[in-house]
C-alpha positions in Angstrom: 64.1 -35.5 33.0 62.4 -34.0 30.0 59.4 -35.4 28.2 61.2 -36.2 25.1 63.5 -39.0 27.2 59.9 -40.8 27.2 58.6 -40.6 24.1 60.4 -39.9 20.9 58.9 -37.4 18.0 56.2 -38.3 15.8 57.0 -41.2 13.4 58.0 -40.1 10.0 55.6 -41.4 7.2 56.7 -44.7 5.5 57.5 -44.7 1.1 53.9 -45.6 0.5 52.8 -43.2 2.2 54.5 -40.5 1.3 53.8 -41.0 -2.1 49.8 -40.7 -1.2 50.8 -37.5 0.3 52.9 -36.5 -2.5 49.3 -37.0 -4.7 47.4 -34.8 -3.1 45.9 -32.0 -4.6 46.0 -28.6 -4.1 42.0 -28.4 -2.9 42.7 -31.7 -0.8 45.6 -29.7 1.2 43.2 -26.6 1.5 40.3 -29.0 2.9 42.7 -30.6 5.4 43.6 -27.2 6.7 40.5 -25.9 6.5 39.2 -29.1 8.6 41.8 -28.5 11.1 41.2 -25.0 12.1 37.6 -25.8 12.7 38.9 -28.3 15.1 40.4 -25.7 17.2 38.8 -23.1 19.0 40.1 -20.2 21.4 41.0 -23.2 24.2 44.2 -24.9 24.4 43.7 -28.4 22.6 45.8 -31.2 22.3 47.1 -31.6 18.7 46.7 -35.5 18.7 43.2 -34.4 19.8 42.9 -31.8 17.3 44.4 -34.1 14.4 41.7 -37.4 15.5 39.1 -34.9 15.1 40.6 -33.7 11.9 40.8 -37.2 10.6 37.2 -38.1 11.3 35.8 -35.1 9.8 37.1 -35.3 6.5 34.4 -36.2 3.9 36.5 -37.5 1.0 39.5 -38.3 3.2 42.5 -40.1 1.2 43.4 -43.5 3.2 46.6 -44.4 3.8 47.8 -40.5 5.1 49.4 -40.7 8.2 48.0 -38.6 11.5 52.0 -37.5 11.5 51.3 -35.8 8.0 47.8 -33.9 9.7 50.4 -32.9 12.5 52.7 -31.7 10.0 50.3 -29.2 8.3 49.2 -28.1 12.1 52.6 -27.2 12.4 52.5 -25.0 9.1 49.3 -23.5 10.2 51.1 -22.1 13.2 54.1 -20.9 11.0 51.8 -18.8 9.0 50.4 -17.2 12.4 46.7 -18.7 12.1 47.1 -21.1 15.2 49.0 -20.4 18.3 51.0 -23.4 20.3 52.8 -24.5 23.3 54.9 -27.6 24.0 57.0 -29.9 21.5 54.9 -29.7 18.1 56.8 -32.3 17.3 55.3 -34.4 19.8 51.6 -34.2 19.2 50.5 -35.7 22.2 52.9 -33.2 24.0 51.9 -29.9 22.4 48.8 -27.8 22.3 47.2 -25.1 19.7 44.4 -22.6 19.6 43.2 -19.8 17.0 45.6 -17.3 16.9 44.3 -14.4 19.2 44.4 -10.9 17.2 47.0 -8.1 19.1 44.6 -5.7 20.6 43.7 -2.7 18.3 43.7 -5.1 15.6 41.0 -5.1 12.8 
């Protein structure tokens, strides 16, 4: 039996929600992203660890935006090839990401 038979994916954010996320500004996304690479490191972390972490170190953090929409922009963080994962990103408590390790002879 798989994992996902357990639990299902991360809950999708509600209206209300999404309409605080929709108001975000462009420096608000950029501090979120920049928040959540500092929360990883070259170890293998979980990403509901990596997202609480996230969460708690925002200084100006916008109530109301769902730990889903943090995993979201995890996930887009390792589509643009600046974190590395393994497991179901979908799942946060079933996936893992680090820094993105440069291929050798890389500057």
């Amino acid at each position: 039996m798989s994992d996902s038979q357990y639990e299902p994916a991360d809950a999708a954010p509600d209206e209300a929600a999404l309409k605080r996320i929709a108001a975000l500004r462009p420096e608000q996304l950029q501090a979120i992203d920049a928040v959540l690479m500092n929360a990883c490191d070259g170890q293998w972390r979980k990403v509901a660890s990596v997202v609480g972490r996230a969460m708690g170190g925002i200084p100006d953090r916008v109530p109301g935006i769902p730990d889903g929409f943090y995993a979201a922009r995890v996930s887009g963080l390792v589509a643009r090839g600046l974190l590395e994962s393994q497991g179901d990103l979908s799942r946060m408590r079933y996936s893992e990401v680090r820094l993105a390790m440069k291929p050798a002879g890389s500057v």
